[in-house]
FIDREN-182708 format. One record per atom (N, C-alpha, C): residue number from 0; residue in three letters; chain; atom name; y, z, x. Coordinates in pm, 1 decimal, always signed. Atoms other than C-alpha are relative to their C-alpha. Layout:
N
<node k="NUM" r="ALA" c="A" a="CA" north="Y" up="Z" east="X"/>
...
This chain:
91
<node k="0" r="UNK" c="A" a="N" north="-117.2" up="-70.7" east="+46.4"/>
<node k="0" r="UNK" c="A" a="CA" north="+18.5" up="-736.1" east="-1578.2"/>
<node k="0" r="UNK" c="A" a="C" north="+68.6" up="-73.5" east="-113.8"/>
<node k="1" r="UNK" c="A" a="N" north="-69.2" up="+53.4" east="+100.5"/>
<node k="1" r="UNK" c="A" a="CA" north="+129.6" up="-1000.0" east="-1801.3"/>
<node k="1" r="UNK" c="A" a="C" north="-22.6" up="-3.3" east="-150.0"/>
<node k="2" r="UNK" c="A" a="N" north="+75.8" up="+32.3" east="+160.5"/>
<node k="2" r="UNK" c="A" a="CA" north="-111.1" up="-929.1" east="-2116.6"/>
<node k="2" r="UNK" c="A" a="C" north="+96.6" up="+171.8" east="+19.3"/>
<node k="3" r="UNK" c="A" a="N" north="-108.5" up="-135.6" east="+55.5"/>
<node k="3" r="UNK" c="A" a="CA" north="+101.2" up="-559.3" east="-2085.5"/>
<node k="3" r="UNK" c="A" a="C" north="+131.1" up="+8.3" east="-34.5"/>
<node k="4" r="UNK" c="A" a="N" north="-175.9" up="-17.4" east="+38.5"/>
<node k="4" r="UNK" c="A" a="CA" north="+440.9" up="-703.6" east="-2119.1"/>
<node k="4" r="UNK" c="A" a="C" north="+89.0" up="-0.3" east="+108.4"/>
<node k="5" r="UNK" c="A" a="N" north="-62.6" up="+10.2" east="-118.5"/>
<node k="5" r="UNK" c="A" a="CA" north="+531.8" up="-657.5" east="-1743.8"/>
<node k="5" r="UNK" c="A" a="C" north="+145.7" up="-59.9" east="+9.1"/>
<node k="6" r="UNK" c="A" a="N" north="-162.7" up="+82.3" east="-34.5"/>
<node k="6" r="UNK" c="A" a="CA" north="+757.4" up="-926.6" east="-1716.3"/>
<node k="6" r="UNK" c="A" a="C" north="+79.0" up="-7.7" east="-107.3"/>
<node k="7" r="UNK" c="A" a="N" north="-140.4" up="+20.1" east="+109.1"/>
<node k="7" r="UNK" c="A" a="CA" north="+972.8" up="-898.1" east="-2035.2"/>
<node k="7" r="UNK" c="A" a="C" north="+85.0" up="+81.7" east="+14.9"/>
<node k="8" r="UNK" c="A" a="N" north="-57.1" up="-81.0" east="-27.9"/>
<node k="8" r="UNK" c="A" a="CA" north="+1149.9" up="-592.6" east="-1992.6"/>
<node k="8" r="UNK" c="A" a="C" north="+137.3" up="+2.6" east="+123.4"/>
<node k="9" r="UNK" c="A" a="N" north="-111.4" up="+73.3" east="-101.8"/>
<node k="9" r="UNK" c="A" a="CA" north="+1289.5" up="-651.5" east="-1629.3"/>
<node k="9" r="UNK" c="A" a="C" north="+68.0" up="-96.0" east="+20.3"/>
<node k="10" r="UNK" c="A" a="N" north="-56.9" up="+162.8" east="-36.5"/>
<node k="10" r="UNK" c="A" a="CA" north="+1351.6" up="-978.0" east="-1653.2"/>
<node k="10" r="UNK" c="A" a="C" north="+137.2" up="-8.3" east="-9.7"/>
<node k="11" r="UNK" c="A" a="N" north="-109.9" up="-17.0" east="-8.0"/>
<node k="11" r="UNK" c="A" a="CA" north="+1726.7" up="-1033.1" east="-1579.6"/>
<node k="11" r="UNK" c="A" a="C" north="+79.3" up="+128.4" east="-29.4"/>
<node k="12" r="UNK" c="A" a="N" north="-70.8" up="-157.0" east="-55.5"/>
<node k="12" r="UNK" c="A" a="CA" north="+1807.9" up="-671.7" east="-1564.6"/>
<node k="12" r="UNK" c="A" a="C" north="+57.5" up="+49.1" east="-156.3"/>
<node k="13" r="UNK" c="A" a="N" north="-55.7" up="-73.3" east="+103.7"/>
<node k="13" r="UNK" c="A" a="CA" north="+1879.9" up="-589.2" east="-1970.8"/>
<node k="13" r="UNK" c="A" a="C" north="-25.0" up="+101.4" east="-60.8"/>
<node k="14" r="UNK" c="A" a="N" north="+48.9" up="-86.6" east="+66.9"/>
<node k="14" r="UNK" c="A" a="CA" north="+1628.4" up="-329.4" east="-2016.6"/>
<node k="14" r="UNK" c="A" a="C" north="-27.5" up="+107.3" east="+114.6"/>
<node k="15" r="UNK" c="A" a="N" north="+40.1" up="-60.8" east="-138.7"/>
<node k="15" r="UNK" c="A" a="CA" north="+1533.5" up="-243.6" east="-1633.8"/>
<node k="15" r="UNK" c="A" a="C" north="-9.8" up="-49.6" east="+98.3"/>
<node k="16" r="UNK" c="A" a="N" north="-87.1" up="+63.4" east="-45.8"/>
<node k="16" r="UNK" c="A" a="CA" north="+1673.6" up="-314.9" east="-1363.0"/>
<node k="16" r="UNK" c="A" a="C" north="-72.9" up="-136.4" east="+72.3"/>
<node k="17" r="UNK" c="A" a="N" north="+47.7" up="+99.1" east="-40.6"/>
<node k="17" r="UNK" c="A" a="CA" north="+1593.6" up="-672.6" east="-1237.0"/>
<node k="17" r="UNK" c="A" a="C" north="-143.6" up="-37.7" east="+87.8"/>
<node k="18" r="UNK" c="A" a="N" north="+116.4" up="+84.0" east="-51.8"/>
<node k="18" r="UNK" c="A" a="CA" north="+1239.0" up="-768.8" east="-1095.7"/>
<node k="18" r="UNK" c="A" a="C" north="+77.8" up="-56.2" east="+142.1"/>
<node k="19" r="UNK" c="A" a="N" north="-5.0" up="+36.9" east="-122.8"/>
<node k="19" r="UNK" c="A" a="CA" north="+1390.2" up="-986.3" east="-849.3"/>
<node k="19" r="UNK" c="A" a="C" north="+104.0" up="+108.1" east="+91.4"/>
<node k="20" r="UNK" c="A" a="N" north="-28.0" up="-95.4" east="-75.4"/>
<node k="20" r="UNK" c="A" a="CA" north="+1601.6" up="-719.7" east="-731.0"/>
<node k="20" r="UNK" c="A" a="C" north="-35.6" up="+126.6" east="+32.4"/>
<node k="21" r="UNK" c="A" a="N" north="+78.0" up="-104.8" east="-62.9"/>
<node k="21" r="UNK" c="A" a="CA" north="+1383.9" up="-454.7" east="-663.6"/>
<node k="21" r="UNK" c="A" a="C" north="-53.9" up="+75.9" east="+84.4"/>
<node k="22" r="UNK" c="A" a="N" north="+22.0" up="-28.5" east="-117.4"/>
<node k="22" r="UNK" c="A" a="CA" north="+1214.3" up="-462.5" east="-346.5"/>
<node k="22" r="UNK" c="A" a="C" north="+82.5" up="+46.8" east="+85.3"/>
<node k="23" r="UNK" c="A" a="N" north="-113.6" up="+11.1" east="-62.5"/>
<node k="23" r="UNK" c="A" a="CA" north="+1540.2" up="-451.1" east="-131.2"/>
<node k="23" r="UNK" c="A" a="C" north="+125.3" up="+114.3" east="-77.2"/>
<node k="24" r="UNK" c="A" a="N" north="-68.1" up="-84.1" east="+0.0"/>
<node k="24" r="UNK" c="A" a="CA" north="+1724.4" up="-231.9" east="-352.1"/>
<node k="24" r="UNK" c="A" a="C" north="-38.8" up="+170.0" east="-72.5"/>
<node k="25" r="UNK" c="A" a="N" north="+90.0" up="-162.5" east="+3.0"/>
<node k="25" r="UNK" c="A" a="CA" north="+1470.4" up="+55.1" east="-400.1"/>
<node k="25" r="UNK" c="A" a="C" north="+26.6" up="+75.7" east="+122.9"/>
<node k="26" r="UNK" c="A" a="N" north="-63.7" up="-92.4" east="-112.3"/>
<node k="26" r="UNK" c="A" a="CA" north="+1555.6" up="+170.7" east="-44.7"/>
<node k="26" r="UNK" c="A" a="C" north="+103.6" up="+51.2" east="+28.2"/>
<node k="27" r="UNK" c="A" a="N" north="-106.0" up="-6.7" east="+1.4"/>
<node k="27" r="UNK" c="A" a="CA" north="+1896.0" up="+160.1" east="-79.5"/>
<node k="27" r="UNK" c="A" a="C" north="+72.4" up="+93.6" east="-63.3"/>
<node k="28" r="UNK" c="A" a="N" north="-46.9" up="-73.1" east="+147.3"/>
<node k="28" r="UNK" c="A" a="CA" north="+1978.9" up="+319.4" east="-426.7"/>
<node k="28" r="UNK" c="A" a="C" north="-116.7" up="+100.6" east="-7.1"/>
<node k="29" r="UNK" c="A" a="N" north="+82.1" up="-90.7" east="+63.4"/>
<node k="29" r="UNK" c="A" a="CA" north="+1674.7" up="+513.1" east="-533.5"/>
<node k="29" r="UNK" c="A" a="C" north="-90.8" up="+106.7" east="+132.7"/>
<node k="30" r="UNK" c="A" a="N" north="+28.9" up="-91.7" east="-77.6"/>
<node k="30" r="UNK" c="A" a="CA" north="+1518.6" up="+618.7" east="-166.8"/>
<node k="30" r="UNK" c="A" a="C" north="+91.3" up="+86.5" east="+70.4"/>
<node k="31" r="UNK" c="A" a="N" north="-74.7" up="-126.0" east="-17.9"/>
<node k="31" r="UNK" c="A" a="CA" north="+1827.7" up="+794.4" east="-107.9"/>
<node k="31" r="UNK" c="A" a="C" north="-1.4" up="+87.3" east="-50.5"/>
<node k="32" r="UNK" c="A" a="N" north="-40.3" up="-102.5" east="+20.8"/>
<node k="32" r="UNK" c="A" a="CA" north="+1826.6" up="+1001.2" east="-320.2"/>
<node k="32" r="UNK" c="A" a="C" north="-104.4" up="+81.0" east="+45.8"/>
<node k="33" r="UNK" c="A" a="N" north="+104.2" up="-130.1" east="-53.3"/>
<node k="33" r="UNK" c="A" a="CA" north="+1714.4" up="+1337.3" east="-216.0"/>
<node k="33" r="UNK" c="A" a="C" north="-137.5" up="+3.3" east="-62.5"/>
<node k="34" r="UNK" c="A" a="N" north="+122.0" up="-37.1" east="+98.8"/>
<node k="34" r="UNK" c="A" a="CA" north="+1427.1" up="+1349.5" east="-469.2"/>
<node k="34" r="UNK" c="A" a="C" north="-118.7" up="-102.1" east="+38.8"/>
<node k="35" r="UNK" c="A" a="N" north="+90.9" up="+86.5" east="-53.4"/>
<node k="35" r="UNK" c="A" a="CA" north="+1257.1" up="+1048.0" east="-320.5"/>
<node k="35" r="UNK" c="A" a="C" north="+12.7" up="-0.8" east="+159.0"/>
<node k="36" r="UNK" c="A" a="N" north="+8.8" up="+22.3" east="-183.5"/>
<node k="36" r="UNK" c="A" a="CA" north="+1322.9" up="+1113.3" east="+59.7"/>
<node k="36" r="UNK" c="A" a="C" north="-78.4" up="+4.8" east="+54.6"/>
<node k="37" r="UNK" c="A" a="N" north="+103.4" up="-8.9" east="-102.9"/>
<node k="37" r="UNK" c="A" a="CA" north="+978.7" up="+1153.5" east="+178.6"/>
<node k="37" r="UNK" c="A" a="C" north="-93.6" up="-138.5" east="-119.7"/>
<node k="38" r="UNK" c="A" a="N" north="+98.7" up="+121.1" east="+61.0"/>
<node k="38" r="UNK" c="A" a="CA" north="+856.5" up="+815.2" east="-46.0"/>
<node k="38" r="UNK" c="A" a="C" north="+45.0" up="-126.3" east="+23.7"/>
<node k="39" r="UNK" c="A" a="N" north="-40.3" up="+161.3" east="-41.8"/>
<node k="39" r="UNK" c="A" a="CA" north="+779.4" up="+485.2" east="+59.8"/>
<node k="39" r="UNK" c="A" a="C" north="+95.0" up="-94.9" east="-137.6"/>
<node k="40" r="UNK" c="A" a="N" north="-28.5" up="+101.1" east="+86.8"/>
<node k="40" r="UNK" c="A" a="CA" north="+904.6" up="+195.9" east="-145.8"/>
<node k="40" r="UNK" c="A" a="C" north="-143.2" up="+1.8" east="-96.8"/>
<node k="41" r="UNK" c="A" a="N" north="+153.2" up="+15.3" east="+112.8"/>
<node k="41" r="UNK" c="A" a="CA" north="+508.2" up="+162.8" east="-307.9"/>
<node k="41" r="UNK" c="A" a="C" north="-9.5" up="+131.5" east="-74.1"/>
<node k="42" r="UNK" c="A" a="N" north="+31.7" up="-141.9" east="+61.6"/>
<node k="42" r="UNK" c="A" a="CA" north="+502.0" up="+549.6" east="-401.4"/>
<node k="42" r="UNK" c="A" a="C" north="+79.2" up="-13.0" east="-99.6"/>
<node k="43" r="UNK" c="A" a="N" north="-123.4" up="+27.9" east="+134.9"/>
<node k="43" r="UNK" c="A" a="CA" north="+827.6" up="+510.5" east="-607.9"/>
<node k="43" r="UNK" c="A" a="C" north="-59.0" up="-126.1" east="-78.6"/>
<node k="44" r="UNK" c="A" a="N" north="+23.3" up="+133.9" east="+107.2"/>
<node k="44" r="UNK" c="A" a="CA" north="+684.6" up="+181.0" east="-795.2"/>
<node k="44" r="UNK" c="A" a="C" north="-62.1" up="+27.0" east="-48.6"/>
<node k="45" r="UNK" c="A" a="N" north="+126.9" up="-99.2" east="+78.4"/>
<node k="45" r="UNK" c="A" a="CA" north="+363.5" up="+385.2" east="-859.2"/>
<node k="45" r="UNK" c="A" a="C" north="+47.9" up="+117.3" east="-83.2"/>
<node k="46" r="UNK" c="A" a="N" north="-32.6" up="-98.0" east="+114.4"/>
<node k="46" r="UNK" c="A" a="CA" north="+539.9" up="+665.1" east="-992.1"/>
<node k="46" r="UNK" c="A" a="C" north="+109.3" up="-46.3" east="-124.8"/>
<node k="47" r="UNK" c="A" a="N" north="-95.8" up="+34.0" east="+100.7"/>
<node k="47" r="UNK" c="A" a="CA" north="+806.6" up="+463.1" east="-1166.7"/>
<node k="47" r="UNK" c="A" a="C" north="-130.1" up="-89.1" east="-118.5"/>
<node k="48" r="UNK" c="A" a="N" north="+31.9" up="+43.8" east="+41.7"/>
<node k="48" r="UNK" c="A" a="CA" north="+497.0" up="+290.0" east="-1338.7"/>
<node k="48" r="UNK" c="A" a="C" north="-100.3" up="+106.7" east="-112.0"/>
<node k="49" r="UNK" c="A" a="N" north="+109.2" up="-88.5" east="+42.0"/>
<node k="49" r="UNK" c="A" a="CA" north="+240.6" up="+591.6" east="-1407.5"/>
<node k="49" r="UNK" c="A" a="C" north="+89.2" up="+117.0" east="-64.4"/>
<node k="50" r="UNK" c="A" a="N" north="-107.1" up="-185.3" east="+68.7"/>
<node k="50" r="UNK" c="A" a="CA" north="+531.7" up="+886.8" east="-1504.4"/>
<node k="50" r="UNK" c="A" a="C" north="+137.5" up="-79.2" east="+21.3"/>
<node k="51" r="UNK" c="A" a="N" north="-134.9" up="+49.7" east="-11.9"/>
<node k="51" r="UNK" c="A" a="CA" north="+845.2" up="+676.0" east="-1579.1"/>
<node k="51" r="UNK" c="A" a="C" north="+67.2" up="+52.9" east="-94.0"/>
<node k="52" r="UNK" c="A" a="N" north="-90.2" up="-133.0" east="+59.5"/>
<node k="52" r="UNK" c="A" a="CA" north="+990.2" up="+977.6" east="-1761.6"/>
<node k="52" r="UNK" c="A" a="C" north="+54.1" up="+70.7" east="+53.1"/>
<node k="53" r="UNK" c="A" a="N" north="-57.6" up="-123.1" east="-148.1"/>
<node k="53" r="UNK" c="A" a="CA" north="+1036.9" up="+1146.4" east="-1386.0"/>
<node k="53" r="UNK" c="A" a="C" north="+126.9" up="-47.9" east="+11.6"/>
<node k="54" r="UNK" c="A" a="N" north="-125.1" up="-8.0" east="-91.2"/>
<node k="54" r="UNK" c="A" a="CA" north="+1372.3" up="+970.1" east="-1275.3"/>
<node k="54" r="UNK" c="A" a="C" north="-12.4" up="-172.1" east="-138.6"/>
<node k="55" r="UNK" c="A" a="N" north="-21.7" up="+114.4" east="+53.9"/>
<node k="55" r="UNK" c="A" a="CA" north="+1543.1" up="+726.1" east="-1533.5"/>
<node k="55" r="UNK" c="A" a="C" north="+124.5" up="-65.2" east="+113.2"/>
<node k="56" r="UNK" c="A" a="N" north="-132.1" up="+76.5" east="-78.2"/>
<node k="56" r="UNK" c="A" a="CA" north="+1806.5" up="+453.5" east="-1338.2"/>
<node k="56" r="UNK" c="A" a="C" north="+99.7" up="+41.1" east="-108.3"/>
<node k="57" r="UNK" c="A" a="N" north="-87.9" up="+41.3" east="+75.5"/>
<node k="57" r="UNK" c="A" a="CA" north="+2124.4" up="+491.4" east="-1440.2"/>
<node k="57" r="UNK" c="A" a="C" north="+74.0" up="-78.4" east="-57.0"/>
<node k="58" r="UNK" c="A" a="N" north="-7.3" up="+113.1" east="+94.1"/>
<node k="58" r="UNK" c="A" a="CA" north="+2249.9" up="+285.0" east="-1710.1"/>
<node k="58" r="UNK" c="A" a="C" north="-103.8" up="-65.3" east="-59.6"/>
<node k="59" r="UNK" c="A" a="N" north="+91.6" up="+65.7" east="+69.3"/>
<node k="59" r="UNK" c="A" a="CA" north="+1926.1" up="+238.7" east="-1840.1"/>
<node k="59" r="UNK" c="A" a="C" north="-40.5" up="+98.2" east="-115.5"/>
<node k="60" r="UNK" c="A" a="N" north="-24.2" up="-90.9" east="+63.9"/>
<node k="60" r="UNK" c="A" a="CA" north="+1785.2" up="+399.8" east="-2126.1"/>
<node k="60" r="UNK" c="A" a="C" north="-135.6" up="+75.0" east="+8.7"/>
<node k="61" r="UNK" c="A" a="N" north="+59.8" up="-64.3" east="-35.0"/>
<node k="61" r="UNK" c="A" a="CA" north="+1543.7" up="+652.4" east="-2103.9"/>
<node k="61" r="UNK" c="A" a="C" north="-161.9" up="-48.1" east="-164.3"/>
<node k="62" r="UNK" c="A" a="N" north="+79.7" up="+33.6" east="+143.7"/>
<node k="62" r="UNK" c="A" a="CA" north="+1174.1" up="+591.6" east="-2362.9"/>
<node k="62" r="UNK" c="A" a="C" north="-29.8" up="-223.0" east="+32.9"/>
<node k="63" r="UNK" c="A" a="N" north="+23.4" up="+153.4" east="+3.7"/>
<node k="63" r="UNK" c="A" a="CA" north="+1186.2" up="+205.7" east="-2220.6"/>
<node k="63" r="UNK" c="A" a="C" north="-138.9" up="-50.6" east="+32.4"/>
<node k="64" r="UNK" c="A" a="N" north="+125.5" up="+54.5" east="-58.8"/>
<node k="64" r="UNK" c="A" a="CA" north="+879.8" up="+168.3" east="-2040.8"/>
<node k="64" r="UNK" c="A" a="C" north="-72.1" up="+94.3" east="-43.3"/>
<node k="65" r="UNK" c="A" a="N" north="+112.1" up="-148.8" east="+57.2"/>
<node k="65" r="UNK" c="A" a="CA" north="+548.9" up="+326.7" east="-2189.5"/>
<node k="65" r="UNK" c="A" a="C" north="-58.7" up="+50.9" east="+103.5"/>
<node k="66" r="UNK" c="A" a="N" north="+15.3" up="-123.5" east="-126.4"/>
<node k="66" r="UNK" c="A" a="CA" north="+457.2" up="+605.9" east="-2034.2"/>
<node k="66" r="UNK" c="A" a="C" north="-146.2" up="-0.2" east="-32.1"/>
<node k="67" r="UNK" c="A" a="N" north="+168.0" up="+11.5" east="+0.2"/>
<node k="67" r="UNK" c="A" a="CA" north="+76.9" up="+519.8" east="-2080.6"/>
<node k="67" r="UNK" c="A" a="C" north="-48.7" up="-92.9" east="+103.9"/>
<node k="68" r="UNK" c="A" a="N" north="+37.1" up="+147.2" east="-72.5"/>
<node k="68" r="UNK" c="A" a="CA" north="+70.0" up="+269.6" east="-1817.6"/>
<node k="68" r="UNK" c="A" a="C" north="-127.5" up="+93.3" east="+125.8"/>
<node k="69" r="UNK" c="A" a="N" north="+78.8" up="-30.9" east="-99.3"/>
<node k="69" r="UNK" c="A" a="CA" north="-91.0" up="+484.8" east="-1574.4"/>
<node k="69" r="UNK" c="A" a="C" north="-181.0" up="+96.7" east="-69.2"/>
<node k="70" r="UNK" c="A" a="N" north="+113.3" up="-29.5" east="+93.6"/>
<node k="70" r="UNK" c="A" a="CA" north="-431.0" up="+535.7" east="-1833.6"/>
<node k="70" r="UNK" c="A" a="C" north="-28.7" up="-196.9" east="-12.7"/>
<node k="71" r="UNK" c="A" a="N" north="-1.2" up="+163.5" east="+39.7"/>
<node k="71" r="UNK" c="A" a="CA" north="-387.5" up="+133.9" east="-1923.3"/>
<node k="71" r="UNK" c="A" a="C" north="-28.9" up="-106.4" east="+109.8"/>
<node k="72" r="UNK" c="A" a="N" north="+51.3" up="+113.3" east="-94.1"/>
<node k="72" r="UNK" c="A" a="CA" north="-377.3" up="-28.2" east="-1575.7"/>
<node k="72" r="UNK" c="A" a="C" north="-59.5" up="+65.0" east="+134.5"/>
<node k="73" r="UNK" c="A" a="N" north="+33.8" up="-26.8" east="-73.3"/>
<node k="73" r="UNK" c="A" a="CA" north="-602.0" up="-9.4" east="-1335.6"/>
<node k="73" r="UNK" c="A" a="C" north="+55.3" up="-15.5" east="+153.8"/>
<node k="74" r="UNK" c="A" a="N" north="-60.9" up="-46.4" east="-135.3"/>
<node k="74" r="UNK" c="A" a="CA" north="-543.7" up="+72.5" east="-934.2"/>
<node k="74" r="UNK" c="A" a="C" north="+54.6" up="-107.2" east="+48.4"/>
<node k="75" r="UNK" c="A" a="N" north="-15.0" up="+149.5" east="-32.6"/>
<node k="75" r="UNK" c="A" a="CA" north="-559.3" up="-329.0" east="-879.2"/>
<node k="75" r="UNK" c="A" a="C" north="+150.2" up="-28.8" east="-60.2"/>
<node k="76" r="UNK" c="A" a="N" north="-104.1" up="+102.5" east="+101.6"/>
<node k="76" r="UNK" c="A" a="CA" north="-345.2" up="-427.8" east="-1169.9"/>
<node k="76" r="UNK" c="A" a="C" north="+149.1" up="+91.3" east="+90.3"/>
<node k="77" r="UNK" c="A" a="N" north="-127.9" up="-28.8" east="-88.1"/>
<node k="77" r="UNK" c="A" a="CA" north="-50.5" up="-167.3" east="-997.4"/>
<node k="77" r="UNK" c="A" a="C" north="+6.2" up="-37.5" east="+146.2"/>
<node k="78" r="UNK" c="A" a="N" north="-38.3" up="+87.4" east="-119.4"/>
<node k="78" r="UNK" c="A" a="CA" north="-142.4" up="-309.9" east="-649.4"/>
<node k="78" r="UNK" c="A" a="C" north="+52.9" up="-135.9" east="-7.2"/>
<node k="79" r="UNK" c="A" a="N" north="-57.3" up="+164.2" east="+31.6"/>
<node k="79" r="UNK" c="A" a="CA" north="-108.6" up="-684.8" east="-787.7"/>
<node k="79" r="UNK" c="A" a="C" north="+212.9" up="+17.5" east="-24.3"/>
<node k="80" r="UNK" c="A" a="N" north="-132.2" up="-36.7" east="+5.2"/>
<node k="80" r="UNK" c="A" a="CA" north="+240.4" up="-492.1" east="-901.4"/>
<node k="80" r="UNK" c="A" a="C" north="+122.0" up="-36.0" east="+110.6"/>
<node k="81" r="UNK" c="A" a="N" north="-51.0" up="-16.1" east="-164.0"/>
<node k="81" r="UNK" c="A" a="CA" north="+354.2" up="-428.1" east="-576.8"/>
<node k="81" r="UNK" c="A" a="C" north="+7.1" up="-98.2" east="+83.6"/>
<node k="82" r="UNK" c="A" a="N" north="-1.2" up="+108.9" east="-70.7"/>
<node k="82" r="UNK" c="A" a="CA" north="+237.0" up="-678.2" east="-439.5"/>
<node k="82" r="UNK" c="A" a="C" north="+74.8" up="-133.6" east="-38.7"/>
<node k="83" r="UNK" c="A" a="N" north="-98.6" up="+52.0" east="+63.1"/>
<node k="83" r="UNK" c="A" a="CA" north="+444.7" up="-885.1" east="-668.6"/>
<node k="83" r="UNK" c="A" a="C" north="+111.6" up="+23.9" east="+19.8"/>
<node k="84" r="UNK" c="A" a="N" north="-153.3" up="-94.0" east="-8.4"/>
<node k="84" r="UNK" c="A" a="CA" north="+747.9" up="-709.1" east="-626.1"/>
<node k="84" r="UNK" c="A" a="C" north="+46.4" up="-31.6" east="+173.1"/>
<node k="85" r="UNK" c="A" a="N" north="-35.9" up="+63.2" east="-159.2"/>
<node k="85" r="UNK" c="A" a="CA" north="+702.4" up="-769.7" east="-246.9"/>
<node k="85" r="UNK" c="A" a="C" north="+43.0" up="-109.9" east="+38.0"/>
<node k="86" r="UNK" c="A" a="N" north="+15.0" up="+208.2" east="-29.8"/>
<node k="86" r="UNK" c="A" a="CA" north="+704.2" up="-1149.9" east="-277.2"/>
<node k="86" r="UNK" c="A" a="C" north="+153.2" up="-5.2" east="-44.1"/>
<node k="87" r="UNK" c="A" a="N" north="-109.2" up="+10.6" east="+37.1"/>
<node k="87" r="UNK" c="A" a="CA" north="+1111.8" up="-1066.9" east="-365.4"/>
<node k="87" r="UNK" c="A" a="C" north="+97.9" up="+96.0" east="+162.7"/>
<node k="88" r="UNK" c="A" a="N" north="-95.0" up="-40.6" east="-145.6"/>
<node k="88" r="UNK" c="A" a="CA" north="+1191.9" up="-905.0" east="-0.4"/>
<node k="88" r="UNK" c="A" a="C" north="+34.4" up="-137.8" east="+79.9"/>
<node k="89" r="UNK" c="A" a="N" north="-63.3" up="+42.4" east="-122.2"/>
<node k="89" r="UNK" c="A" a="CA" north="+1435.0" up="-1048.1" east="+187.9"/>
<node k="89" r="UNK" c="A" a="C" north="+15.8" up="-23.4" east="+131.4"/>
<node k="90" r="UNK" c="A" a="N" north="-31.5" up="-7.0" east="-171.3"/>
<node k="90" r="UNK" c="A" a="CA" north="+1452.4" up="-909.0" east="+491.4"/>
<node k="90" r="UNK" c="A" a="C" north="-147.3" up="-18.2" east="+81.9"/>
């Protein structure tokens, strides 16, 4: 993920929203809302990675992340994602 740029973007939350806060507050904020109520935490990371034109965060700006990612990385490279993103739960 890192020859795509991955980590520049999130990094401290100026473009999208923080990396290390992610895991923990994807359930909170984003699986409430109605539009994600029947998706895990991994479904939303997959779709926020492969069609991140579906649901922008608010206060962010919409056009940030390329919307080619899901042609560019393979099934691994978004599991390594995830699985990254996991290594920031808390609970």
């Amino acid at each position: 993920a890192s020859l795509l740029g991955c980590a520049g973007c999130p990094s401290g939350g100026l473009v999208a929203p923080a990396t290390e806060e992610q895991w923990n507050d994807i359930p909170m904020s984003r699986l409430s809302l109605d539009q994600f109520a029947d998706y895990t935490i991994e479904q939303y990371i997959i779709e926020s990675i492969v069609a991140p034109g579906e649901y922008i965060v608010p206060g962010y700006a919409a056009g940030a992340m390329p919307g080619d990612f899901g042609t560019r990385m393979s099934v691994q490279d978004i599991a390594d994602v995830i699985a990254y993103l996991r290594t920031y739960d808390t609970e």
